[in-house]
C-alpha positions as a Markdown table, in Angstrom:
| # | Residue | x | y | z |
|---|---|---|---|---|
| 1 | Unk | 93.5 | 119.8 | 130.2 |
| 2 | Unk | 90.6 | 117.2 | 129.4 |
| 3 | Unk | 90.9 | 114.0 | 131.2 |
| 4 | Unk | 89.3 | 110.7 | 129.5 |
| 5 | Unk | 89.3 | 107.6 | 131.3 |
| 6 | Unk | 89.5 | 104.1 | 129.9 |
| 7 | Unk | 87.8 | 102.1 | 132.3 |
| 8 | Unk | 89.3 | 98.5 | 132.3 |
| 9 | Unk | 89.5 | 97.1 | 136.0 |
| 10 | Unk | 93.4 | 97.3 | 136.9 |
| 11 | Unk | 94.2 | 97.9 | 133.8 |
| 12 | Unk | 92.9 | 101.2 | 133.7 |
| 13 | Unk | 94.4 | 104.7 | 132.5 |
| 14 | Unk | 94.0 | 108.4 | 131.8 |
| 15 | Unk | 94.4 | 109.9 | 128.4 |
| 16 | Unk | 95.0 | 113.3 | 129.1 |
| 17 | Unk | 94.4 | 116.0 | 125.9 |
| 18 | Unk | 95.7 | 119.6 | 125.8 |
| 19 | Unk | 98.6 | 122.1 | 125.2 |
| 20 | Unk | 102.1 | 121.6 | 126.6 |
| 21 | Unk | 102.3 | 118.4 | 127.2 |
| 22 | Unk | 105.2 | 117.1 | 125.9 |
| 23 | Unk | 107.0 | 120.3 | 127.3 |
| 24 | Unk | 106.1 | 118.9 | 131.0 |
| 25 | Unk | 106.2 | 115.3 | 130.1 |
| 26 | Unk | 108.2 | 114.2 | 132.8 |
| 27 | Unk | 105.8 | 115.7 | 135.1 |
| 28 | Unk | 103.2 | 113.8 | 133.8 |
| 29 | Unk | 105.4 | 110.3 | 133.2 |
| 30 | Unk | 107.7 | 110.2 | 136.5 |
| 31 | Unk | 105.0 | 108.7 | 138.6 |
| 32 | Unk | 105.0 | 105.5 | 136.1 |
| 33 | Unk | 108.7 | 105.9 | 136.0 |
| 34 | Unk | 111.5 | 103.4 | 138.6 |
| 35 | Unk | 114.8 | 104.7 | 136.8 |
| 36 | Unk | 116.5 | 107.7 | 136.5 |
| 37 | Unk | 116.6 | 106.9 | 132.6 |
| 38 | Unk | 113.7 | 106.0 | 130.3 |
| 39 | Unk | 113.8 | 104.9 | 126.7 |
| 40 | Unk | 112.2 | 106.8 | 124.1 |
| 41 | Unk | 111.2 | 105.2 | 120.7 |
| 42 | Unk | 110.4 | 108.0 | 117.8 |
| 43 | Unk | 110.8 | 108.8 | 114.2 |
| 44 | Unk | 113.2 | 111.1 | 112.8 |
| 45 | Unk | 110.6 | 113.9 | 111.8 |
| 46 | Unk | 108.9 | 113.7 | 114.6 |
| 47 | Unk | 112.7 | 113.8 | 116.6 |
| 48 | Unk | 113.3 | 117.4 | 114.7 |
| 49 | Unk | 110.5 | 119.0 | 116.4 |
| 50 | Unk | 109.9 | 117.3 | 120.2 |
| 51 | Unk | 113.1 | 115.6 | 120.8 |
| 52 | Unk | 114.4 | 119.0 | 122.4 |
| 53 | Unk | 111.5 | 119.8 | 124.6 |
| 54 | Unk | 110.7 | 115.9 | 125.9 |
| 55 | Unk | 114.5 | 115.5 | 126.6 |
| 56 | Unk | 114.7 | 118.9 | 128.3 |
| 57 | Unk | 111.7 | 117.9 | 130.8 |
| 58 | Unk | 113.0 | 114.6 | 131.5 |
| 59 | Unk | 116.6 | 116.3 | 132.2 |
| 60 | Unk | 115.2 | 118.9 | 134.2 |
| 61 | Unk | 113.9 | 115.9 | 136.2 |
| 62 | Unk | 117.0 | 114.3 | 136.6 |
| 63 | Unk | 116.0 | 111.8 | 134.5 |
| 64 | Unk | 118.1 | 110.6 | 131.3 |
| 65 | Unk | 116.5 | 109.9 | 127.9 |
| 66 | Unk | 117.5 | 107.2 | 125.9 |
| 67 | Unk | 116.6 | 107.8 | 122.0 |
| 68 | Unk | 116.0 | 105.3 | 119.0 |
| 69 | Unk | 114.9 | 106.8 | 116.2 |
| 70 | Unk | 113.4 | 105.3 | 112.9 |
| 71 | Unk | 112.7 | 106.3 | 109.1 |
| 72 | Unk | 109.0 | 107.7 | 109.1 |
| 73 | Unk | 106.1 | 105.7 | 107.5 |
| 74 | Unk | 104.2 | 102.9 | 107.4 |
| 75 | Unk | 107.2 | 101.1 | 106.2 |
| 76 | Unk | 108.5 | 101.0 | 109.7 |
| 77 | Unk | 105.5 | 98.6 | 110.6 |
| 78 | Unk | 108.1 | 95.5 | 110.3 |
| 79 | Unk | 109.1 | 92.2 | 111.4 |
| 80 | Unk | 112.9 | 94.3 | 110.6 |
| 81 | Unk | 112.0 | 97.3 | 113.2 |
| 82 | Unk | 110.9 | 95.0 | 115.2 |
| 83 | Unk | 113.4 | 93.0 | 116.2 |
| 84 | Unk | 115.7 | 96.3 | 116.2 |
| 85 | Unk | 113.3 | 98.2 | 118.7 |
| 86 | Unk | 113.7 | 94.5 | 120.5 |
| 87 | Unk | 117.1 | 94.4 | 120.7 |
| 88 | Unk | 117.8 | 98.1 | 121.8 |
| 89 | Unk | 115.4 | 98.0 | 124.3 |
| 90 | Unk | 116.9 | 94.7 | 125.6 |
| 91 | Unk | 120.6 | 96.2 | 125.6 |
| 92 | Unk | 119.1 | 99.0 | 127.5 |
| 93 | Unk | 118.2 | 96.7 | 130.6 |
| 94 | Unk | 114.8 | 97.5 | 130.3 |
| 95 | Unk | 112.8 | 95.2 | 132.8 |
| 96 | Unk | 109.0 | 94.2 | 133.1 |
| 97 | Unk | 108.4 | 96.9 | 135.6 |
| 98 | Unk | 109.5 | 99.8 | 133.3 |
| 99 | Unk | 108.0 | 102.0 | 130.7 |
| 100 | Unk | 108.7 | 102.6 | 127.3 |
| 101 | Unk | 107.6 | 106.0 | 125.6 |
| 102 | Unk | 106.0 | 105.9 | 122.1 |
| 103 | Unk | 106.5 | 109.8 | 120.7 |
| 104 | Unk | 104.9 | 110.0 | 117.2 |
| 105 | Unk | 102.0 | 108.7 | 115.3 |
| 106 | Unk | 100.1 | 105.3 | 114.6 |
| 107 | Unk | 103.1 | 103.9 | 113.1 |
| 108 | Unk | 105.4 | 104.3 | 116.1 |
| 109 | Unk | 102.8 | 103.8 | 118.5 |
| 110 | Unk | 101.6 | 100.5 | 117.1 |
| 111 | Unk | 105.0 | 99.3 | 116.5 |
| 112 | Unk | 106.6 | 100.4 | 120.3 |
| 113 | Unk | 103.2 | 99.0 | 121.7 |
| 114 | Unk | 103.7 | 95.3 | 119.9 |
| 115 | Unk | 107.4 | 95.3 | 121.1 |
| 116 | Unk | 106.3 | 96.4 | 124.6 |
| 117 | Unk | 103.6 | 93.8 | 124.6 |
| 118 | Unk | 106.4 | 90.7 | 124.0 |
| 119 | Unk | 109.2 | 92.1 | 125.8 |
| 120 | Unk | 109.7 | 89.6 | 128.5 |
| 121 | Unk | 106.0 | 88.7 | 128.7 |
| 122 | Unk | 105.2 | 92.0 | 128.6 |
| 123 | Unk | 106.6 | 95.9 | 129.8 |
| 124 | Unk | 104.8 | 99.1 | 130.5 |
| 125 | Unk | 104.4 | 102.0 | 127.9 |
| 126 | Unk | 103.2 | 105.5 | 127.7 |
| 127 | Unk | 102.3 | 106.5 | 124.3 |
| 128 | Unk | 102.7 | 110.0 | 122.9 |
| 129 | Unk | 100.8 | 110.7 | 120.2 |
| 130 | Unk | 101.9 | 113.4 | 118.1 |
| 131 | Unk | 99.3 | 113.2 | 114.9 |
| 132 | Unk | 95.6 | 113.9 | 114.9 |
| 133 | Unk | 94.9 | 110.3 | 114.2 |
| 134 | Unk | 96.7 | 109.0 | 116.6 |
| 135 | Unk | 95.8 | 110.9 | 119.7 |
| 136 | Unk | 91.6 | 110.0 | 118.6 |
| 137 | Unk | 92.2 | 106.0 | 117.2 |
| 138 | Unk | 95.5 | 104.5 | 117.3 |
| 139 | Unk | 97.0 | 105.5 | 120.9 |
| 140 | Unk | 93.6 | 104.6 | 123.0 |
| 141 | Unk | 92.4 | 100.8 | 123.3 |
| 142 | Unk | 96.0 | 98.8 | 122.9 |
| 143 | Unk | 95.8 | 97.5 | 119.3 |
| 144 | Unk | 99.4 | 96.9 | 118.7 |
| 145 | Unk | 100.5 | 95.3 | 115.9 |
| 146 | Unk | 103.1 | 95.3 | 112.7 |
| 147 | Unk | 102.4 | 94.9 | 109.1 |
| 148 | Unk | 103.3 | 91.8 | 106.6 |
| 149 | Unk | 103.5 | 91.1 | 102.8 |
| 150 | Unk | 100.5 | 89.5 | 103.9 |
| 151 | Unk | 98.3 | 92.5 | 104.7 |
| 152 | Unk | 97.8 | 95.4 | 107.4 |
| 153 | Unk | 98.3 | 94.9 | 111.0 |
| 154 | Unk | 98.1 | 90.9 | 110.9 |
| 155 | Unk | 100.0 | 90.3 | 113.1 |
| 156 | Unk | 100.1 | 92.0 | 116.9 |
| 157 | Unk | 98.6 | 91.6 | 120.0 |
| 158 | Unk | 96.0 | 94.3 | 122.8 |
| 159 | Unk | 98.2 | 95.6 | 125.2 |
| 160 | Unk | 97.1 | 98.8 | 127.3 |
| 161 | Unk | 99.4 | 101.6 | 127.7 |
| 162 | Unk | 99.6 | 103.0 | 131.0 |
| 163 | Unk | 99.5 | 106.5 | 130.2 |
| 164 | Unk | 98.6 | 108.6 | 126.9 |
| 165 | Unk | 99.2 | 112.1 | 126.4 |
| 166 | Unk | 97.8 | 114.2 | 123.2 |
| 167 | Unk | 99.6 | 117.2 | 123.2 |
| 168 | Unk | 97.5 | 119.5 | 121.2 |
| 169 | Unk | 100.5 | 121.7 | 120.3 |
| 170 | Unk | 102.2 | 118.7 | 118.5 |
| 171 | Unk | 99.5 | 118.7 | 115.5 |
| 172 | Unk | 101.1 | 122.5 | 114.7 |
| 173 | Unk | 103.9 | 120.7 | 113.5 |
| 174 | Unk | 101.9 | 118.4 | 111.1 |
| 175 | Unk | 101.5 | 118.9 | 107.5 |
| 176 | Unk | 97.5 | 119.7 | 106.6 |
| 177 | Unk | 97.2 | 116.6 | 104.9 |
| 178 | Unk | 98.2 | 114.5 | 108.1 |
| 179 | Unk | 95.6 | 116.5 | 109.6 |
| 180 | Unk | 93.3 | 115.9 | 107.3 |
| 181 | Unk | 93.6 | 112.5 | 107.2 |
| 182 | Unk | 93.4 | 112.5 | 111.3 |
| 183 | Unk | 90.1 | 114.1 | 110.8 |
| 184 | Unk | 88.7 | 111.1 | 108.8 |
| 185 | Unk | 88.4 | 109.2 | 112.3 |
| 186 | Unk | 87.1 | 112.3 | 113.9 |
| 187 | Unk | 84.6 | 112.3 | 111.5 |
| 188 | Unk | 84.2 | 108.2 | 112.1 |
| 189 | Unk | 82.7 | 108.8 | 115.3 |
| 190 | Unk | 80.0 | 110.6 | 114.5 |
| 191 | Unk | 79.1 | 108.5 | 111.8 |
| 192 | Unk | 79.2 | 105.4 | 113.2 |
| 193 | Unk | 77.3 | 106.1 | 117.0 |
| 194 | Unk | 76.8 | 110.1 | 117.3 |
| 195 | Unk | 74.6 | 112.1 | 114.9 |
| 196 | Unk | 75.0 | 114.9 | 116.9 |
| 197 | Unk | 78.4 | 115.1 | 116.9 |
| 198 | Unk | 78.5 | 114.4 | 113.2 |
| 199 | Unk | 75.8 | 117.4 | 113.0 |
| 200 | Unk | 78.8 | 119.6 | 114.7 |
| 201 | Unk | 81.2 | 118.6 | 113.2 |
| 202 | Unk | 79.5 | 119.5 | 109.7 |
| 203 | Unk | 79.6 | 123.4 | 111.3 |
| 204 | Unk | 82.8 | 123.0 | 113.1 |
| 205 | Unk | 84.6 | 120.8 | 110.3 |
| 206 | Unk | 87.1 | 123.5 | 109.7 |
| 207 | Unk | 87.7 | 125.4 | 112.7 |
| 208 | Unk | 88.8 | 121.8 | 114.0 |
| 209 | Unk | 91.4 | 121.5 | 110.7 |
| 210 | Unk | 92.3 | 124.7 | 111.3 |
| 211 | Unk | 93.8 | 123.7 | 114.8 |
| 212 | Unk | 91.7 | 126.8 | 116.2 |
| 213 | Unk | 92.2 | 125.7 | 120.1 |
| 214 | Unk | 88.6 | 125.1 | 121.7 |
| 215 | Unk | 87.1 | 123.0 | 119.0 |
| 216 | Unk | 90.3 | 121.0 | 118.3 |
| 217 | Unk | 90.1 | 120.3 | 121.9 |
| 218 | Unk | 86.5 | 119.5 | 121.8 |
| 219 | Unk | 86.8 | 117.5 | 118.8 |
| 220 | Unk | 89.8 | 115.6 | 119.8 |
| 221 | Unk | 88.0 | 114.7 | 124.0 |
| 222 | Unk | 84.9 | 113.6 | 122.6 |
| 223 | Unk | 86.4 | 111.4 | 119.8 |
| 224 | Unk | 89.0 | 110.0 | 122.6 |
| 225 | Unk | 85.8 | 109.1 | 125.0 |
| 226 | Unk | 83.6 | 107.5 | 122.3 |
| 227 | Unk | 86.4 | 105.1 | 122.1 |
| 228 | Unk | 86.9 | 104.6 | 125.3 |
| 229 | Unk | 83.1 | 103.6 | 125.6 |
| 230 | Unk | 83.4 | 101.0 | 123.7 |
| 231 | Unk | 87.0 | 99.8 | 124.4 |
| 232 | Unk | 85.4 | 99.2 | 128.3 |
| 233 | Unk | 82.2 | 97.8 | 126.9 |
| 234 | Unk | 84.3 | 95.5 | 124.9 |
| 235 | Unk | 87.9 | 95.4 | 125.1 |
| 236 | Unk | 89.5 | 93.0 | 122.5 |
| 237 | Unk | 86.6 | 92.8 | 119.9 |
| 238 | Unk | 84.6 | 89.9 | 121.1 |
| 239 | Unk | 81.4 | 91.5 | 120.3 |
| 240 | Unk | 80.3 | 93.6 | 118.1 |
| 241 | Unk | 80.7 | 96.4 | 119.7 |
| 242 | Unk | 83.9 | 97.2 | 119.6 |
| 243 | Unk | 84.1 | 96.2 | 116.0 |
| 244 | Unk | 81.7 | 99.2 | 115.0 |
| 245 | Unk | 85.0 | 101.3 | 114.8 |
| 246 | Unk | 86.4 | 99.4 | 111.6 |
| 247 | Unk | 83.9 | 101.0 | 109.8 |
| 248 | Unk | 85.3 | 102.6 | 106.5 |
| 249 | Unk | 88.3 | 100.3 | 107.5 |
| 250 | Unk | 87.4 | 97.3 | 105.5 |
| 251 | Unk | 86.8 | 98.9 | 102.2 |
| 252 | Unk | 90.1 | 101.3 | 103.0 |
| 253 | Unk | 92.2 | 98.3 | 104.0 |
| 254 | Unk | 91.7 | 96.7 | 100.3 |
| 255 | Unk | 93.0 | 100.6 | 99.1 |
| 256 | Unk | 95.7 | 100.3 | 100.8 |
| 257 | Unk | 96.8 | 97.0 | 100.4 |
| 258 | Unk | 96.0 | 97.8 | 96.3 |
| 259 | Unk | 98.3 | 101.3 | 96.9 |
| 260 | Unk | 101.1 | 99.1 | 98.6 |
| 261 | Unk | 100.9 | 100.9 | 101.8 |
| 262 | Unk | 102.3 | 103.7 | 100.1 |
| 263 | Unk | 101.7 | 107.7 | 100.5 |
| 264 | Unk | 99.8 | 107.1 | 97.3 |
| 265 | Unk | 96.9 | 106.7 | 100.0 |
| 266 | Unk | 97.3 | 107.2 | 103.7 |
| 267 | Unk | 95.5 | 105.2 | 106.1 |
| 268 | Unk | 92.8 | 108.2 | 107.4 |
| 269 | Unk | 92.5 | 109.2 | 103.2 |
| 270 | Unk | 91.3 | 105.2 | 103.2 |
| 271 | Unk | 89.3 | 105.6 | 105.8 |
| 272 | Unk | 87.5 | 108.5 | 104.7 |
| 273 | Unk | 87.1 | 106.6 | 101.1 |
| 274 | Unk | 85.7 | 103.3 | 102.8 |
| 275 | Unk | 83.2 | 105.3 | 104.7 |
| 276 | Unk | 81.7 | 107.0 | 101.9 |
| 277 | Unk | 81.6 | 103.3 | 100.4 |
| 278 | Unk | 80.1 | 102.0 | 103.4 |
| 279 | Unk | 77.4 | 104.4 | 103.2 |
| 280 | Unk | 76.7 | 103.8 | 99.5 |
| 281 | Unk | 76.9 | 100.3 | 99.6 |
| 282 | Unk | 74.5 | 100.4 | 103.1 |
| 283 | Unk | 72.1 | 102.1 | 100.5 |
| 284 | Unk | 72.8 | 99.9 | 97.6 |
| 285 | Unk | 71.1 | 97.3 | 100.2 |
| 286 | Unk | 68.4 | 99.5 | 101.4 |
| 287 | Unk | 69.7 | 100.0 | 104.8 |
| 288 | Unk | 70.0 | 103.7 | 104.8 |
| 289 | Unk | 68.9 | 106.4 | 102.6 |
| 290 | Unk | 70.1 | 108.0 | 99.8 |
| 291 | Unk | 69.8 | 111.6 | 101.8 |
| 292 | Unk | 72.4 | 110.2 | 104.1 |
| 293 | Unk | 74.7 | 108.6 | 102.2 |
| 294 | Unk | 75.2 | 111.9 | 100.4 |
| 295 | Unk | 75.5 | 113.7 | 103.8 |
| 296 | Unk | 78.6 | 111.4 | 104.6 |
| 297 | Unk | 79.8 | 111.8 | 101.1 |
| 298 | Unk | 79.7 | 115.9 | 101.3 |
| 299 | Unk | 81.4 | 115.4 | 105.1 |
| 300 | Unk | 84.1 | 114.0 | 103.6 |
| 301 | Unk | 84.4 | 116.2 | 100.5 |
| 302 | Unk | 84.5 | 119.3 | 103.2 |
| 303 | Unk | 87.6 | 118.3 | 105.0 |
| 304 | Unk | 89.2 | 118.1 | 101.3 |
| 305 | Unk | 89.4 | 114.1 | 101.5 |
| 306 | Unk | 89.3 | 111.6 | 98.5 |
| 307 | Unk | 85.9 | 110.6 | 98.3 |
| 308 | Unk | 86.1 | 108.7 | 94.9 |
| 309 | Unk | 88.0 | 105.7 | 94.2 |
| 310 | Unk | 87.6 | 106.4 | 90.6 |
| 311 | Unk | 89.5 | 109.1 | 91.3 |
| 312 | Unk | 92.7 | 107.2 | 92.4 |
| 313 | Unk | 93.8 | 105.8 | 89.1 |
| 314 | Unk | 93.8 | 102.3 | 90.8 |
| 315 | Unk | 94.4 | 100.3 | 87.2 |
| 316 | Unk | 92.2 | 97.4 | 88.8 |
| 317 | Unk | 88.7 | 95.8 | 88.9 |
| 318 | Unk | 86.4 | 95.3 | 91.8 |
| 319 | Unk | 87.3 | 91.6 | 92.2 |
| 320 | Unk | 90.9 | 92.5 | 92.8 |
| 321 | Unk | 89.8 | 94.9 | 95.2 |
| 322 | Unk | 87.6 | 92.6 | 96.8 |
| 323 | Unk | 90.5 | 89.8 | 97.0 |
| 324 | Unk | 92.5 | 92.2 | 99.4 |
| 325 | Unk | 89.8 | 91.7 | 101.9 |
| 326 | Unk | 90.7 | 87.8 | 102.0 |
| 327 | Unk | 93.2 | 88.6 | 104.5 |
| 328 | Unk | 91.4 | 90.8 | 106.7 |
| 329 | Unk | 92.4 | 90.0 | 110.1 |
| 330 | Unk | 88.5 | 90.2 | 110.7 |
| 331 | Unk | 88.1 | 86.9 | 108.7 |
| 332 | Unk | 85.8 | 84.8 | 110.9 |
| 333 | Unk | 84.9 | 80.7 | 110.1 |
| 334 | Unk | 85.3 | 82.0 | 106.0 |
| 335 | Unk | 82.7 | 85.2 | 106.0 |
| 336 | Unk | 83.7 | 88.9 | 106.3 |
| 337 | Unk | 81.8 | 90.7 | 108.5 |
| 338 | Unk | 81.2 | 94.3 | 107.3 |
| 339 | Unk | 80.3 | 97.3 | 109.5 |
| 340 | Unk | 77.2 | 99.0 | 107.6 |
| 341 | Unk | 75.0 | 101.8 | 108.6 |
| 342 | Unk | 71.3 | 102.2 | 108.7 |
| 343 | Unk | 71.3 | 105.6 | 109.3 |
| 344 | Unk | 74.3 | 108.3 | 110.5 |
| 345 | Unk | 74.9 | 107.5 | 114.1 |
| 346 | Unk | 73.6 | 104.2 | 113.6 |
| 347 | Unk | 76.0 | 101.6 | 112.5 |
| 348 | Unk | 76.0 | 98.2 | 112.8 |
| 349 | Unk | 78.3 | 95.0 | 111.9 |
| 350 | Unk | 76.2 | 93.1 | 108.4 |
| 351 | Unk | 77.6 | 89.3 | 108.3 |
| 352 | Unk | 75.9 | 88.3 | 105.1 |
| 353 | Unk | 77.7 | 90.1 | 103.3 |
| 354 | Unk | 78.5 | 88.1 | 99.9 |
| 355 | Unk | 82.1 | 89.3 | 98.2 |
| 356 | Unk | 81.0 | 88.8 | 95.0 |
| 357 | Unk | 78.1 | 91.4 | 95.6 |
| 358 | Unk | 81.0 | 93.7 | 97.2 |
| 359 | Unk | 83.1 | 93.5 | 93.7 |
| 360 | Unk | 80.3 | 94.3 | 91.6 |
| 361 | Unk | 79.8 | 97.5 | 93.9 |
| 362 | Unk | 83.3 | 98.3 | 93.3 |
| 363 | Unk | 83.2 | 98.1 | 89.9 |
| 364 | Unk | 80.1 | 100.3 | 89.9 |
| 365 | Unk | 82.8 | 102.4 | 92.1 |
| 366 | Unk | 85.8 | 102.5 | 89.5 |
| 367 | Unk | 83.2 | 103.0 | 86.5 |
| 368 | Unk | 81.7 | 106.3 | 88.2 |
| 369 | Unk | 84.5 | 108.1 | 87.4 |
């Protein structure tokens, strides 16, 4: 088992990657634990494969688990879920001193981590990430948050989870196109801060989608403690720092919001798409060469993700696309800042960024196809 730390004074905590995990979670989760019963929030797919073997440990511990489970996807991001994960987890006593246990992906994790975060000022939670994507982004750093008609993830709050375990043998379970879009924020990493893991990666691309053990592992550790780097250096997104791991996220929140947030487009398959926009529009400004740009475009071509918004079908111009950034949380005094590159492993945040410039690009974009 690899061990990552996320250094943030008394708020600190392990995330701890490997096989078997959810099998001995109660071994791992009792310390953190006051009551012989802890709620578990968790979708229903995810419910048809770990349900068994997480209420088995717990049992086994003398523990009782308490279940609510939602409808999968991104849909579940609501004010509705919300108030219903709320509610349950009120009627289950559940007191500022306990934990609650996020089992699934992004979705569940950032929805159980904003109701944790209000629940009486505030309870403890232990997430369990079950999808590629979530055991490298979503479960480290506490972003919690819900979506609105509004846009993506507008409105939340940081709140730390006390424990994370990535159970390796969980991303059997996951259809290769969840894994592939997982990989996307693998890929982020190296991109943004790590040419040299962006160099491995290119060699090891699809050992690492094929879930072969050792380089899922080392894939998975060193994505976990490049985040946790910058989640110490700069915990709720003050600086720049910490905002160097939106990139691709900018470009792919206007997709999604222009997909409706729909399969049409998952959230790592936008990712992947705004990186290789945020390297040709990085080059469109003479900030990073041509070579590279390619280089990120062929990456994501190798883990068979969209690479092309042309490709999508979208039925839209690059103004509309453009107008979808207008509610990016990310807003600041009326300018977007954008996180460019100068070269792979060298990104930076640009806040001269004109829209209007942005549209054109897309429309250069749309037209390519």
């Amino acid at each position: 088992m690899a061990v990552v730390p996320v250094e943030l004074g008394g708020r600190s905590y392990e995330v701890r990657i490997g096989k078997g995990l959810l099998h001995g979670a109660a071994q791992q989760c009792v310390p953190l634990l006051r009551k012989p019963r802890v709620p578990i929030v968790t979708d229903r797919n995810v419910a048809q494969h770990w349900r068994d073997a997480v209420e088995s440990s717990f049992a086994d511990a003398a523990i009782e688990s308490r279940w609510f489970v939602l409808e999968p996807g991104e849909a579940a991001k609501s004010w509705e879920n919300l108030r219903r994960v709320t509610d349950w987890l009120l009627a289950e006593q559940v007191e500022r001193g306990d934990h609650v246990l996020a089992l699934g992906g992004g979705v569940i994790g950032d929805l159980v981590g904003f109701a944790a975060a209000i629940l009486k000022r505030g309870c403890g939670f232990i997430q369990l990430p079950t999808t590629l994507l979530a055991q490298v982004d979503s479960s480290v750093g506490g972003k919690t948050a819900i979506n609105t008609g509004a846009g993506k993830n507008l409105i939340g709050a940081f709140h730390q989870p006390s424990l994370v375990l990535a159970d390796l043998d969980a991303l059997d379970t996951l259809p290769d196109r969840e894994m592939r879009a997982g990989y996307a924020e693998v890929l982020k990493y190296g991109v943004l801060g790590d040419r040299e893991f962006f160099d491995w990666l290119a060699a090891n691309g699809k050992a690492v989608l094929a879930r072969e053990d050792t380089p899922l592992e080392y894939a998975v550790a060193t994505s976990v403690a490049a985040k946790a780097r910058i989640v110490a250096e700069d915990e709720r997104e003050t600086a720049d720092r910490r905002a160097l791991l939106n990139l691709g996220h900018t470009f792919g929140h206007a997709l999604e919001a222009e997909t409706g947030f729909s399969d049409r487009l998952l959230h790592g398959e936008a990712v992947a798409l705004g990186m290789v926009l945020a390297a040709r529009y990085s080059a469109r400004r003479g900030q990073i060469s041509d070579a590279d740009a390619e280089r990120v475009t062929r990456a994501v071509d190798a883990a068979g993700l969209p690479s092309e918004i042309a490709a999508l079908g979208l039925g839209c111009d690059g103004r509309r696309l453009a107008d979808h950034m207008l509610h990016d949380k990310k807003m600041d005094a009326g300018t977007l800042p954008f996180v460019l590159l100068r070269a792979i492993g060298d990104a930076h945040v640009a806040r001269d960024v004109e829209l209007a410039d942005v549209s054109e690009f897309l429309n250069e974009e749309l037209r390519a196809g």
